[in-house]
Backbone of each chain as ProteinMPNN parsed JSONL, in Angstrom:
{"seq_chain_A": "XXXXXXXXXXXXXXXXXXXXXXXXXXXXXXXXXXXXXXXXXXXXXXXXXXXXXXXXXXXXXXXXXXXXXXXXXXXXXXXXXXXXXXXXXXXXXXXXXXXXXXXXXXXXXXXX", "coords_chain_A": {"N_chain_A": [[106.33, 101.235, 89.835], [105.837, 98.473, 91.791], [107.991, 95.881, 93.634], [106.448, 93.511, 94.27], [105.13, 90.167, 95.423], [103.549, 89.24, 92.611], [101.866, 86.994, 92.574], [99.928, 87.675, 94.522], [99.791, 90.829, 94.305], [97.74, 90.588, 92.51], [95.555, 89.677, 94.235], [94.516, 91.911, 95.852], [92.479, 94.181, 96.635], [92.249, 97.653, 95.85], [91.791, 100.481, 96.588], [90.634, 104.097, 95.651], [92.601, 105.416, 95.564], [94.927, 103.744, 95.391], [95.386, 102.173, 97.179], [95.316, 99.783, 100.65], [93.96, 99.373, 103.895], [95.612, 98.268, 106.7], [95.201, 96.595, 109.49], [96.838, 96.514, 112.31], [97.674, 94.465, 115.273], [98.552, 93.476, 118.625], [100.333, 90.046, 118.801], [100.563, 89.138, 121.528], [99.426, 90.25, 123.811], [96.858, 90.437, 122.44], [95.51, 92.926, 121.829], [94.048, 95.621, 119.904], [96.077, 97.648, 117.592], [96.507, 99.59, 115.844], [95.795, 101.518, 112.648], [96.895, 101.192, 109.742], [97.721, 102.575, 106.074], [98.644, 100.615, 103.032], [100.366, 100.88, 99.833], [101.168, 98.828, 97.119], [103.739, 98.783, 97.126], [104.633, 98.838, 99.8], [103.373, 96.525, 101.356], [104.945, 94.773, 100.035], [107.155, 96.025, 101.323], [107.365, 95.347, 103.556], [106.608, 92.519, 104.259], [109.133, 91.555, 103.011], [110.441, 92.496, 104.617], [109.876, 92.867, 107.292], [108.989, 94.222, 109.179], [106.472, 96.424, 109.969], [105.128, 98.702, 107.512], [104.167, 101.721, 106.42], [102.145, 103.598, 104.027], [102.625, 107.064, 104.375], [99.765, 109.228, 104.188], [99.204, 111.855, 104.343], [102.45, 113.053, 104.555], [102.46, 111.823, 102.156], [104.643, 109.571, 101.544], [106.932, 106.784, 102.747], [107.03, 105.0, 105.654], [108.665, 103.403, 108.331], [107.364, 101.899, 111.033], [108.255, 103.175, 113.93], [110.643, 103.533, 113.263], [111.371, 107.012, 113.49], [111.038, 106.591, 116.805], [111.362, 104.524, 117.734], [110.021, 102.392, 118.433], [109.573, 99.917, 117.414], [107.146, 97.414, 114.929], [107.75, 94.431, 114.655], [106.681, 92.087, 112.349], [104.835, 89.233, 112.795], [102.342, 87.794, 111.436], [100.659, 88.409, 108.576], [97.776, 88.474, 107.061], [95.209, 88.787, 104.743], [92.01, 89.604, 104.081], [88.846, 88.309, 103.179], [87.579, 89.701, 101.32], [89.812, 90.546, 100.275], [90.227, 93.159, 100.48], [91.042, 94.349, 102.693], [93.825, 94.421, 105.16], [95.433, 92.168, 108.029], [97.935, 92.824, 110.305], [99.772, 90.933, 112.588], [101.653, 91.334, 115.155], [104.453, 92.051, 116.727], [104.989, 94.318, 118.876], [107.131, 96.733, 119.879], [107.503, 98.827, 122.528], [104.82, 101.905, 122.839], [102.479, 101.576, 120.951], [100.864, 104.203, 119.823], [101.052, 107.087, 118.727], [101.232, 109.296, 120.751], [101.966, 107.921, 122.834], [100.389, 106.388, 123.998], [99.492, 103.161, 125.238], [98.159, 101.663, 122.626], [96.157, 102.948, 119.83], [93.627, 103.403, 120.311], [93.119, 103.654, 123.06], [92.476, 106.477, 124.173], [89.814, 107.31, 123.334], [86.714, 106.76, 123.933], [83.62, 106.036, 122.683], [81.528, 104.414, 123.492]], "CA_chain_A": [[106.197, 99.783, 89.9], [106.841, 97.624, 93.054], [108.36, 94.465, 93.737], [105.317, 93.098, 95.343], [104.518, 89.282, 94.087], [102.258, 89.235, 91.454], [100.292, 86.434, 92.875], [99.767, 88.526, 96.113], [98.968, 91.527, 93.882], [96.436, 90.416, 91.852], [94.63, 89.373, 94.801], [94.625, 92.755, 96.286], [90.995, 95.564, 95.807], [92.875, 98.686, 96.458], [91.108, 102.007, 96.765], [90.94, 104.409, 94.684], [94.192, 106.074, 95.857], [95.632, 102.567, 95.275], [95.755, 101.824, 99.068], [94.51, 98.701, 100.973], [93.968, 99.555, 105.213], [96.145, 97.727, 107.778], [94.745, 96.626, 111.01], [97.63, 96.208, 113.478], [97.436, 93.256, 116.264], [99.666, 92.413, 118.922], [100.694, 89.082, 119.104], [100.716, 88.565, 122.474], [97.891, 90.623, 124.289], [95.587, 90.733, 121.555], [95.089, 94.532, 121.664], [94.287, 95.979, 118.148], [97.068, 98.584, 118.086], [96.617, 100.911, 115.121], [95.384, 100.862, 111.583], [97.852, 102.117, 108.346], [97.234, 102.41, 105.009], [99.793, 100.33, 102.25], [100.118, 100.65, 98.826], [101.991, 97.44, 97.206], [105.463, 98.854, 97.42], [104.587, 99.063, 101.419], [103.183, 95.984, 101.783], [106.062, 94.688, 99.948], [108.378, 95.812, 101.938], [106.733, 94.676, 105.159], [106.488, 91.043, 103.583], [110.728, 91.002, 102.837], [112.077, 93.416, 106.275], [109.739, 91.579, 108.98], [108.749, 95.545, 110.0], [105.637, 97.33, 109.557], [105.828, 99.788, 106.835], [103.126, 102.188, 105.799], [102.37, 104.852, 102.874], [101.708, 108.15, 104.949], [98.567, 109.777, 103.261], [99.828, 113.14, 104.521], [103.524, 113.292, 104.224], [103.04, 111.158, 100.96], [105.675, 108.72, 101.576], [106.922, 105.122, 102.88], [107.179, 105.618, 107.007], [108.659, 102.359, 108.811], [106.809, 102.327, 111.906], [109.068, 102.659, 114.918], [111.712, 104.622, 112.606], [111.866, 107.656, 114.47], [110.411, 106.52, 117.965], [112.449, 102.996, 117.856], [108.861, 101.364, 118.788], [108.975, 99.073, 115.998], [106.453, 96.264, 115.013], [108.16, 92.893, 113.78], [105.275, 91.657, 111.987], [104.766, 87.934, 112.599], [102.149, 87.381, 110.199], [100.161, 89.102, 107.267], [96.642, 88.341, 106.038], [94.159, 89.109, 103.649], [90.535, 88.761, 103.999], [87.741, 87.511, 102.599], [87.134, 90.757, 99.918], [90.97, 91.294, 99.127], [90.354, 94.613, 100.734], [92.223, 94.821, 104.291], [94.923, 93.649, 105.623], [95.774, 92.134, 109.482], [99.074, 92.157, 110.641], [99.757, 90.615, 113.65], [102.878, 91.973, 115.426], [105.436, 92.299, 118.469], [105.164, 95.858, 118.975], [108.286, 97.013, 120.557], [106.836, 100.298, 123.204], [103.925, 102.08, 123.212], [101.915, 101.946, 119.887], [100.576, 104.974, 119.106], [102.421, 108.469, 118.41], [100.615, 109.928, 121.815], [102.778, 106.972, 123.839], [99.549, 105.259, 124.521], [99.635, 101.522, 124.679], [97.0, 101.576, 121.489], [95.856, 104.492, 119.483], [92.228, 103.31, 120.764], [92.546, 103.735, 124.113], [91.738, 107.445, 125.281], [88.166, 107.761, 123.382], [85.865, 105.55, 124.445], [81.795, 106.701, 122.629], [80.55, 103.472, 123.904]], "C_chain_A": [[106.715, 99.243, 91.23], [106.845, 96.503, 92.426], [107.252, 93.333, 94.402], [105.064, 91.832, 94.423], [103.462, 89.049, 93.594], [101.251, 88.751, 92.088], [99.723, 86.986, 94.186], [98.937, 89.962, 95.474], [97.867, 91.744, 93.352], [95.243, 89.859, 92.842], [93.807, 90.518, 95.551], [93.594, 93.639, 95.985], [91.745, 96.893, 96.859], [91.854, 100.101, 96.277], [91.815, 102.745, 95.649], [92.359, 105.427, 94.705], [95.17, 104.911, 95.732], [96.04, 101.642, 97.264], [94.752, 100.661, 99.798], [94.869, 99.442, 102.39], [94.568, 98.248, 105.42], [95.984, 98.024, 108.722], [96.437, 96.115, 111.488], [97.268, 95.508, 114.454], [98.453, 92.806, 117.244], [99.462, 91.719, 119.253], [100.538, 88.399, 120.261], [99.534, 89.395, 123.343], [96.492, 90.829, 123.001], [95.512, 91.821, 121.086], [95.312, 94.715, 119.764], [94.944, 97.529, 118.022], [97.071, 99.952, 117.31], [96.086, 100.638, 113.914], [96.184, 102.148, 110.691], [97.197, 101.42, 107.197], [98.736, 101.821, 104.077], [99.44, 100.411, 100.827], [101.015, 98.785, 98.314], [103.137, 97.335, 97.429], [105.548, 98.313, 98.931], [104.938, 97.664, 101.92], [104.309, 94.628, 101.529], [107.455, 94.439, 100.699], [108.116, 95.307, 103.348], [106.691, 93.247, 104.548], [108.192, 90.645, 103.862], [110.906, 91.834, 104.293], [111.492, 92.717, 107.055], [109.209, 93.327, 109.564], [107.883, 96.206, 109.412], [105.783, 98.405, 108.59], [104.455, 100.214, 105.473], [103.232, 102.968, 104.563], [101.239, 105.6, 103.739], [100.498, 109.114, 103.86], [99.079, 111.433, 103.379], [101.365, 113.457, 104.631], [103.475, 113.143, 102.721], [104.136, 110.484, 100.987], [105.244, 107.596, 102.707], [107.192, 105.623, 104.619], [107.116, 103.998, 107.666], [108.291, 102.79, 110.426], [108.127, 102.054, 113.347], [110.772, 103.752, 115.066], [112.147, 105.742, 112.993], [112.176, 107.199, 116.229], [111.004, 105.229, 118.718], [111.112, 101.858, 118.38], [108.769, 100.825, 117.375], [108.112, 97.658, 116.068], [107.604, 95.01, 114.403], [107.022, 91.966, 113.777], [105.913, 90.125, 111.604], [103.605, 86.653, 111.66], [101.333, 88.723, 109.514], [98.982, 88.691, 106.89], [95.589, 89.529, 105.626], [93.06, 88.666, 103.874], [89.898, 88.997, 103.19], [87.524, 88.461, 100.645], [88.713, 90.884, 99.082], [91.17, 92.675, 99.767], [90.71, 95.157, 101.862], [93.115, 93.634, 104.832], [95.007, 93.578, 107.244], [97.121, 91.545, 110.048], [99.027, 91.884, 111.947], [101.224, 90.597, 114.14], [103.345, 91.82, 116.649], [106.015, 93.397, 118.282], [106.48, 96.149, 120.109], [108.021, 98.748, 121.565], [105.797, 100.263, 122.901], [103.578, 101.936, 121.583], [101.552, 102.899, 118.968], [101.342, 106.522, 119.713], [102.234, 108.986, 120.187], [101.444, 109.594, 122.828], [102.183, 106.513, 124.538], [99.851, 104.203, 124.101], [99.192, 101.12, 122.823], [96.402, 103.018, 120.76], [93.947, 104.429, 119.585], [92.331, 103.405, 122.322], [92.177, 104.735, 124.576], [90.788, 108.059, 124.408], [87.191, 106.626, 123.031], [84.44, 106.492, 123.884], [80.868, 105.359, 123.173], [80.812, 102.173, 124.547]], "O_chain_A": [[107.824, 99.518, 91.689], [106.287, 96.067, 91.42], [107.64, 92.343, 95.023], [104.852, 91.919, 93.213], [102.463, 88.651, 94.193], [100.171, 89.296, 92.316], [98.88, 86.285, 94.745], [97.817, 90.281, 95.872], [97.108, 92.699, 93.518], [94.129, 89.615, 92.381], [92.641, 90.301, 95.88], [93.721, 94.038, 94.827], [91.769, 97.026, 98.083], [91.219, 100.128, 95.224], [92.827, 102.492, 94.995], [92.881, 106.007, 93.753], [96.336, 105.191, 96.008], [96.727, 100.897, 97.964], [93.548, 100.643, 99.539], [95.898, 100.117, 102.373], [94.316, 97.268, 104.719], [96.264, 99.115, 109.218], [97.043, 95.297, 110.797], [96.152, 95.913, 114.781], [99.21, 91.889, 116.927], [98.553, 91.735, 120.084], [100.38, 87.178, 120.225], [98.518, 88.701, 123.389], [95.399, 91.392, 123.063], [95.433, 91.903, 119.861], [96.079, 94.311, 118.89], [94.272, 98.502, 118.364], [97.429, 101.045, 117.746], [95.776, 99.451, 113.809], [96.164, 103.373, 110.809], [96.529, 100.389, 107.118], [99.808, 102.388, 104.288], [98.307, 100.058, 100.5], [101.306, 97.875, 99.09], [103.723, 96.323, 97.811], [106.392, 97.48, 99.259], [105.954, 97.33, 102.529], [104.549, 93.746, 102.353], [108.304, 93.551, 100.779], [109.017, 94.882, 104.071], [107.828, 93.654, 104.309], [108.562, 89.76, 104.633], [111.84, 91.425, 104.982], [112.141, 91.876, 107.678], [109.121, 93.313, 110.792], [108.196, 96.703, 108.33], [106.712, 99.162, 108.872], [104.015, 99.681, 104.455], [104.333, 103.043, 104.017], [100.043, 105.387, 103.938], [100.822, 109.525, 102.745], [99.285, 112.081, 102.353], [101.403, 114.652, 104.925], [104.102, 113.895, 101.976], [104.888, 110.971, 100.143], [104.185, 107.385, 103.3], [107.604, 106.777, 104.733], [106.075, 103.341, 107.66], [108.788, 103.77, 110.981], [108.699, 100.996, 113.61], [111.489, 104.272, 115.921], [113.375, 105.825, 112.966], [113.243, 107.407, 116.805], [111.079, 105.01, 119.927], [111.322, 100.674, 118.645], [108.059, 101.219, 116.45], [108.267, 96.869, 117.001], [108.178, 95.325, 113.361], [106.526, 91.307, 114.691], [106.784, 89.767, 110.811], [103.751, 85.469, 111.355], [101.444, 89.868, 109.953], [99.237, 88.331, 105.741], [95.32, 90.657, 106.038], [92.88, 87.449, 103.919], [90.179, 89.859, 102.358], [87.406, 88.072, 99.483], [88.911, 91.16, 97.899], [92.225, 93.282, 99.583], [90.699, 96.375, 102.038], [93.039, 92.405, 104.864], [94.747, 94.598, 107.882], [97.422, 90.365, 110.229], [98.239, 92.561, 112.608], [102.008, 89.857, 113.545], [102.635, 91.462, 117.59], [107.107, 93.627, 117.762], [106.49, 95.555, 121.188], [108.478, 99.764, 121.043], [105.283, 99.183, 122.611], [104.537, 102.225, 120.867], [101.706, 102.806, 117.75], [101.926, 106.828, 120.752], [103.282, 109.002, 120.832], [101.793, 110.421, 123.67], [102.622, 106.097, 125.61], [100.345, 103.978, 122.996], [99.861, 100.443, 122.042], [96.303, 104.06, 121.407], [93.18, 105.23, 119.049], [91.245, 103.128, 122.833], [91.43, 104.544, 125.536], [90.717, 109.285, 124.494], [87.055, 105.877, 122.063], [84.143, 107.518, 124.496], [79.638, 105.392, 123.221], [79.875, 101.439, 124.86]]}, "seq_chain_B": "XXXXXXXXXXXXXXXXXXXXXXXXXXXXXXXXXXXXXXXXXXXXXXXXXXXXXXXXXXXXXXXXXXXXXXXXXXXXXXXXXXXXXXXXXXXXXXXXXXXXXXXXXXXXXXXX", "coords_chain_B": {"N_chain_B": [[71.084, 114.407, 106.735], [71.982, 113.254, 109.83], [71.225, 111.809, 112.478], [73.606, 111.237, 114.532], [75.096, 111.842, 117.915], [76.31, 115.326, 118.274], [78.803, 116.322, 119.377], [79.786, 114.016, 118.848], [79.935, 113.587, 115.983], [81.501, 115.696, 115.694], [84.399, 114.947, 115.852], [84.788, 113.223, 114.286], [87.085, 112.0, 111.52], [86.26, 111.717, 108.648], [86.443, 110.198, 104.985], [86.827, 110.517, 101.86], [84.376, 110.072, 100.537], [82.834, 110.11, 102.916], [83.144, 108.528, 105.041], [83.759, 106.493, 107.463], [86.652, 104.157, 108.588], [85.775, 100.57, 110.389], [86.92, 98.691, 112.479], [86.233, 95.619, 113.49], [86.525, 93.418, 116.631], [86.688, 90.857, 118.55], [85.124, 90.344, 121.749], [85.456, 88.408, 123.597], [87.947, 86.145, 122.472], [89.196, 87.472, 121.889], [89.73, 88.419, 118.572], [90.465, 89.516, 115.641], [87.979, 90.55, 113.72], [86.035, 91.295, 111.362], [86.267, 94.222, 108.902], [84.223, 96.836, 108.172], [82.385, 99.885, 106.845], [81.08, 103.257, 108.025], [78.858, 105.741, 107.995], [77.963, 108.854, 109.301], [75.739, 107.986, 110.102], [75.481, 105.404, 110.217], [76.841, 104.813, 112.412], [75.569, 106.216, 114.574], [73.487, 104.336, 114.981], [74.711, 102.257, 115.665], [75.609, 102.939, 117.622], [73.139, 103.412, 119.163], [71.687, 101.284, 118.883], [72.968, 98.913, 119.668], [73.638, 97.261, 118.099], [76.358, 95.763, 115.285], [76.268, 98.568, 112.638], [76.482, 98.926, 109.217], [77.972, 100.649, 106.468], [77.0, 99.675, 103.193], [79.464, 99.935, 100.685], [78.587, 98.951, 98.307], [76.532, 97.955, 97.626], [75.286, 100.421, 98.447], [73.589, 101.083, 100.881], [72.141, 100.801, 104.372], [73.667, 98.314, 106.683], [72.915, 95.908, 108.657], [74.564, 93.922, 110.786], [74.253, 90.643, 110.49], [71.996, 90.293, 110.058], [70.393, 89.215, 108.018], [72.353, 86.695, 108.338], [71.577, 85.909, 110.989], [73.618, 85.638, 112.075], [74.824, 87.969, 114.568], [75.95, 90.9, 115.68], [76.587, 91.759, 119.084], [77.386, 95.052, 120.749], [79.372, 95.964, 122.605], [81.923, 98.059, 123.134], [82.76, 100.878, 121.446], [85.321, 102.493, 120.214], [87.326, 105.467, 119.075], [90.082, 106.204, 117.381], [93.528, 108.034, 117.967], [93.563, 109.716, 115.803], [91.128, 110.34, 114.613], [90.027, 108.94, 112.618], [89.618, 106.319, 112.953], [87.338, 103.696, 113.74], [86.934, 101.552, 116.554], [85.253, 98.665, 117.134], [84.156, 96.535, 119.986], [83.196, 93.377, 120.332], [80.346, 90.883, 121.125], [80.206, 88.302, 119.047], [77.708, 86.263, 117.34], [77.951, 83.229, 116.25], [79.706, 82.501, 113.444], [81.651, 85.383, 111.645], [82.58, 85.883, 109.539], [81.185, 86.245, 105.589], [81.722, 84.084, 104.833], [81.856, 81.712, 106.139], [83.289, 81.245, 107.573], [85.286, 81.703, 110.655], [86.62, 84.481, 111.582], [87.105, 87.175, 108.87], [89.244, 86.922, 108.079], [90.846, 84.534, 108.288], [91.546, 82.894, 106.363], [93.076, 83.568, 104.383], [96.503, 83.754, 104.121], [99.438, 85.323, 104.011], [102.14, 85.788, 104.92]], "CA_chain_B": [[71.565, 114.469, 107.836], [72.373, 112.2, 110.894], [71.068, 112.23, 114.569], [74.983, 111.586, 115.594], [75.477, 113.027, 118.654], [77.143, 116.226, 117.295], [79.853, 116.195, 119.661], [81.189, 112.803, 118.591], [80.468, 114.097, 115.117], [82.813, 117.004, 115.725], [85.536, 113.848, 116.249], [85.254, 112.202, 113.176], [87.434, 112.428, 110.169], [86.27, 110.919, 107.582], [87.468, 109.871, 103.934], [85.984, 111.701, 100.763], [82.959, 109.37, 100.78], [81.849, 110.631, 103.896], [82.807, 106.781, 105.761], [85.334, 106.086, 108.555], [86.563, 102.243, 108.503], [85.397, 100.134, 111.626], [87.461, 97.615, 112.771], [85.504, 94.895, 114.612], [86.851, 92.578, 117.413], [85.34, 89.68, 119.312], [85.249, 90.543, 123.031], [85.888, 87.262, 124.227], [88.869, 85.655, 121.942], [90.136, 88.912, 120.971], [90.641, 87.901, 117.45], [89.69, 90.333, 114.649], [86.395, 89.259, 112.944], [86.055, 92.08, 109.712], [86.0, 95.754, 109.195], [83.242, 97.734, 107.818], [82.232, 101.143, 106.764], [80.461, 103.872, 108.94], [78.863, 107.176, 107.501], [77.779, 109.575, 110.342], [73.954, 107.287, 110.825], [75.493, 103.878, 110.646], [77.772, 105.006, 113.826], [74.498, 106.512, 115.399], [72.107, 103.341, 114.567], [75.636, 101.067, 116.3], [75.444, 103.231, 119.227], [72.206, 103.324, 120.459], [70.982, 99.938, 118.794], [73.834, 98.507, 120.401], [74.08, 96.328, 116.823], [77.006, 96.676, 114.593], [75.488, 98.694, 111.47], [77.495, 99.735, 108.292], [76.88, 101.57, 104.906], [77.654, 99.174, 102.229], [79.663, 100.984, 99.862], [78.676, 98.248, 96.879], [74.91, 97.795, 97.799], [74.697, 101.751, 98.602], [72.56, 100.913, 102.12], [72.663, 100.511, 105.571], [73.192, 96.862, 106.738], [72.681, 95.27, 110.236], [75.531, 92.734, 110.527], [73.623, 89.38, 111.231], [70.045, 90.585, 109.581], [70.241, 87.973, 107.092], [72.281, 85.284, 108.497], [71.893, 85.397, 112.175], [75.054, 86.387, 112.555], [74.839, 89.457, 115.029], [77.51, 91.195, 116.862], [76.269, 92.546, 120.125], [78.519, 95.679, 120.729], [80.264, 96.315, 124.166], [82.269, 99.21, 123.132], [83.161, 101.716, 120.569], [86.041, 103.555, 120.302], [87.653, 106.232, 118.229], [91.751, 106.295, 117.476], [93.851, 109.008, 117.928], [93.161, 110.554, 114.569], [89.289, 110.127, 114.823], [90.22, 108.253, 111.657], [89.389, 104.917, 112.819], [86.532, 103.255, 114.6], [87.294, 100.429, 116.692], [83.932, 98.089, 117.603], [84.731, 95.115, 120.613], [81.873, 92.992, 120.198], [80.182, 89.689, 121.156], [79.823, 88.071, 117.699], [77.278, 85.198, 117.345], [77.968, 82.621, 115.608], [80.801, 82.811, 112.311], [81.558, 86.724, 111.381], [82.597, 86.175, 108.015], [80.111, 85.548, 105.283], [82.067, 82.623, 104.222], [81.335, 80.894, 106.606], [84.662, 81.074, 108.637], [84.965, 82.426, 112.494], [86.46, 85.455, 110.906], [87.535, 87.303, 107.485], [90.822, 86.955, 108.124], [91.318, 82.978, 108.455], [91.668, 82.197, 104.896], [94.6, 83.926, 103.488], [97.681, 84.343, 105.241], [100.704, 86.145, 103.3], [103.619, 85.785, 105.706]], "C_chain_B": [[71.229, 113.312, 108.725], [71.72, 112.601, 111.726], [72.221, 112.054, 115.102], [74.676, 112.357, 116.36], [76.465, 114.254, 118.185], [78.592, 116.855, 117.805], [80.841, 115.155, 119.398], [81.191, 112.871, 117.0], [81.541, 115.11, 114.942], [84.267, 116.364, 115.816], [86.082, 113.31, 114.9], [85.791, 113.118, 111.962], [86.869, 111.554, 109.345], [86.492, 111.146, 106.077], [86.283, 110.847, 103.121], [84.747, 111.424, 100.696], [82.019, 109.827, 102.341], [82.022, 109.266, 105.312], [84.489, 107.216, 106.404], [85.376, 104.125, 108.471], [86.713, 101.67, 109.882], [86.022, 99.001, 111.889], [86.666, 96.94, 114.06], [86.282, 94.063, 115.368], [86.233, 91.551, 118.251], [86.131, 90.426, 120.804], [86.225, 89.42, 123.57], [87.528, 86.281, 123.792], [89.828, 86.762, 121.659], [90.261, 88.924, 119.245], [89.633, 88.997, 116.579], [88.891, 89.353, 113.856], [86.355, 90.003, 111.394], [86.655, 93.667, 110.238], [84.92, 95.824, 107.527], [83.404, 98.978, 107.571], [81.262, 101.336, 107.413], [80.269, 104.875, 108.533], [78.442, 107.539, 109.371], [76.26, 108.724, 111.446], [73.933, 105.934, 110.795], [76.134, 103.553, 112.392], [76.951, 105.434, 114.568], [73.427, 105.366, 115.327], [73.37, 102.518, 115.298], [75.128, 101.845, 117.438], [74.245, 103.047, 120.157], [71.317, 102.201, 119.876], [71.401, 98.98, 119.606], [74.288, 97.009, 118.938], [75.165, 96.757, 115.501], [76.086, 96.498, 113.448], [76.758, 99.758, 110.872], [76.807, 100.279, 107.201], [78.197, 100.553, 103.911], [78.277, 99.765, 100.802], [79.151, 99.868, 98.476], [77.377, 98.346, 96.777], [74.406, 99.623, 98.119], [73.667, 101.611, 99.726], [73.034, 100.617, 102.938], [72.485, 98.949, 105.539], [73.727, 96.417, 108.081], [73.532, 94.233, 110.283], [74.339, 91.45, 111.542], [72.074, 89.629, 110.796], [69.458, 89.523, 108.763], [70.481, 86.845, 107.572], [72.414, 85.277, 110.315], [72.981, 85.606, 113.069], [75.436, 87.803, 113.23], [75.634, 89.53, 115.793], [76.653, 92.247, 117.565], [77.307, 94.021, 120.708], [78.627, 96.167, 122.345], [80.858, 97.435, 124.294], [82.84, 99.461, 121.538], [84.047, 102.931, 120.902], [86.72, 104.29, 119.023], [89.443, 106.688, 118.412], [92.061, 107.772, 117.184], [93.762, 110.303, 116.66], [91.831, 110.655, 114.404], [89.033, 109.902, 113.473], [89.725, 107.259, 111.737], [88.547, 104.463, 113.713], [87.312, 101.821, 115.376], [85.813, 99.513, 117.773], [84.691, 96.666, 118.481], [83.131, 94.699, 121.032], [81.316, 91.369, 120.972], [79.497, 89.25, 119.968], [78.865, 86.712, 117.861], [77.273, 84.202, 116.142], [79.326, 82.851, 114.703], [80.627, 84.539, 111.765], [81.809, 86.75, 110.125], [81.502, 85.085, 106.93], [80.487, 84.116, 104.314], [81.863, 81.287, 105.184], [82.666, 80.742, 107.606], [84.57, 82.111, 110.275], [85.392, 84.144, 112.166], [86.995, 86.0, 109.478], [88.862, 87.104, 107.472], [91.716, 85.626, 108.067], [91.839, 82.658, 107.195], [93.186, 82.434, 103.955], [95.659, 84.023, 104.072], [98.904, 84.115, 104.472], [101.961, 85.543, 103.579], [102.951, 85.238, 107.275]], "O_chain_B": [[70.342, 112.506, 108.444], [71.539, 113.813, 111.835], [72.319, 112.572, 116.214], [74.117, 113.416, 116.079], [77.517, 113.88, 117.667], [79.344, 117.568, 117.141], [82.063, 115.151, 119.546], [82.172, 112.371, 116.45], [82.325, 115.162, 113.994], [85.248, 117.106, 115.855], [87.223, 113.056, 114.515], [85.418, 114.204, 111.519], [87.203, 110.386, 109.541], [86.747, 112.315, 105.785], [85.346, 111.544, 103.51], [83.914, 112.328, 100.771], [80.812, 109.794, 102.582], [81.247, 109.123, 106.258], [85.55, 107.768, 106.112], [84.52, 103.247, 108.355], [87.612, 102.11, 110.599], [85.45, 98.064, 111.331], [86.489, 97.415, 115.181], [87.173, 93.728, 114.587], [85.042, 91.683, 118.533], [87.272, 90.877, 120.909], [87.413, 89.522, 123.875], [88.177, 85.789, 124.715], [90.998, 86.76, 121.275], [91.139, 89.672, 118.814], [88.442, 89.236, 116.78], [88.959, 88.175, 113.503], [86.612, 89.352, 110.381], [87.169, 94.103, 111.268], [84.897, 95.238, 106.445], [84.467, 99.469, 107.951], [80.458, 100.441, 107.676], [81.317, 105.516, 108.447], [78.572, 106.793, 110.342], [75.913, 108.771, 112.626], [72.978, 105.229, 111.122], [75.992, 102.623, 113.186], [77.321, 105.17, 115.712], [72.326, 105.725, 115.745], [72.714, 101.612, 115.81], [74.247, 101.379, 118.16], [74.205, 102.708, 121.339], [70.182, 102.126, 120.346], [70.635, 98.244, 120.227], [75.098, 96.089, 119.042], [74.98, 97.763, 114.816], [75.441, 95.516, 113.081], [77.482, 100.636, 111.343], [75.602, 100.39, 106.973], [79.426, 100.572, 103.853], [77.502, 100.022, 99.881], [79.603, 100.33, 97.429], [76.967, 98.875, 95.744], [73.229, 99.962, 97.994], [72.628, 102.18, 99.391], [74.174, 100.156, 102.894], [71.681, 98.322, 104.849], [74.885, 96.598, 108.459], [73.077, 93.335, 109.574], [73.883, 91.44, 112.686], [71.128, 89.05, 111.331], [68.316, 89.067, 108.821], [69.652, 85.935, 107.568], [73.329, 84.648, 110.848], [73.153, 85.703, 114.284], [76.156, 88.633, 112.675], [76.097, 88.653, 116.523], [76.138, 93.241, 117.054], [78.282, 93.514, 121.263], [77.735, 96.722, 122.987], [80.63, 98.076, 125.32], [83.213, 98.626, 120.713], [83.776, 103.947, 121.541], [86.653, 103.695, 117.948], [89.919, 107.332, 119.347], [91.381, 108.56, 116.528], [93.898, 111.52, 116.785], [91.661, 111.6, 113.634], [88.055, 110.44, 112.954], [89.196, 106.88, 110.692], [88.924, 104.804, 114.834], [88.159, 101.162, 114.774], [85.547, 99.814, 118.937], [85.511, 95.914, 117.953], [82.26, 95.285, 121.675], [82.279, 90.728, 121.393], [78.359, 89.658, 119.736], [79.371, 85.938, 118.673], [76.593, 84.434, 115.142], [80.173, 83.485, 115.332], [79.489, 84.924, 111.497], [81.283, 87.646, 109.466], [81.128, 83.925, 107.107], [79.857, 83.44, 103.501], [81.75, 80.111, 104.84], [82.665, 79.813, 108.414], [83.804, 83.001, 110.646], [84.577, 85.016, 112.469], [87.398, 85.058, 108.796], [89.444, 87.237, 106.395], [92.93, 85.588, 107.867], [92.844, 81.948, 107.244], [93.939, 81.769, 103.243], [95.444, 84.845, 104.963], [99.382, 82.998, 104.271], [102.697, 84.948, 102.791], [103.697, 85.074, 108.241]]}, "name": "protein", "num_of_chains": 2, "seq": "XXXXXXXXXXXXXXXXXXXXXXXXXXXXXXXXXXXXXXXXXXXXXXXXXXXXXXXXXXXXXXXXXXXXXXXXXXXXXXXXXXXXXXXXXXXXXXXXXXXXXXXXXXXXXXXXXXXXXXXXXXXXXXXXXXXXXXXXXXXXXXXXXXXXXXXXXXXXXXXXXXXXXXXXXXXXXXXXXXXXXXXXXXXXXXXXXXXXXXXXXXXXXXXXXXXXXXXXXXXXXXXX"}
């Protein structure tokens, strides 16, 4: 069970692993920085800490982004679109974004 | 089977369904507009149409964003995140991207 509020959950179309995608955004250049997956505990706890905070598909667990690497997001807002079925946080990424220590985990493959 | 090029198939992961999730962007504002799904021949029908095209997982078909309402996103670039997990489409969108009628899916709800 999470703590996640109700009226937030019930709005929520989660996959069938229970998981909604999170686009990542920073705040201040625009750049779209990464995309995680949350269940409700996650998104939860990203709602009350103010800090990104995924459910790894391959560890299986809660992984606050930044937590090893100290690049943390402080997510300044949170929505929901249109279906219920992804989420866009919009953040002040603290370093490079993605694990690699690129700015973005889109910038080195470009198909078009 | 696909016509993908079979080297940028050799890139992609995708989920059990066979679909990677496409995060779209407007070129010009930056501002996220939706995300979509992509089997292996919606990501070969974006690339060399130069129109974003997804596979509706509810309708079971391909669908031309803007076929119906006008609403077409011209695509500029396509890229692929460090996990070759995630598409990322930067587009010129015409007109409103979400089919509510808002600039994009994301305007309407906002969490935190």
């Amino acid at each position: 069970m999470s703590s996640l509020d109700p009226a937030i959950a019930a709005r929520l179309k989660r996959n069938e692993a229970g998981l909604v995608p999170a686009v990542v955004q920073d705040a201040t250049s625009r750049a779209v920085l990464m995309m995680g997956w949350m269940d409700d505990e996650a998104l939860h706890r990203t709602l009350t800490t103010g800090r990104s905070t995924f459910w790894s598909r391959s560890r299986e667990e809660y992984w606050v982004k930044g937590e090893t690497s100290g690049h943390t997001q402080h997510v300044r807002e949170v929505r929901l679109d249109c279906d219920g079925d992804t989420l866009l946080l919009v953040v002040d990424q603290v370093g490079a974004a993605c694990h690699t220590g690129a700015t973005t985990c889109f910038d080195e493959d470009r198909l078009a």
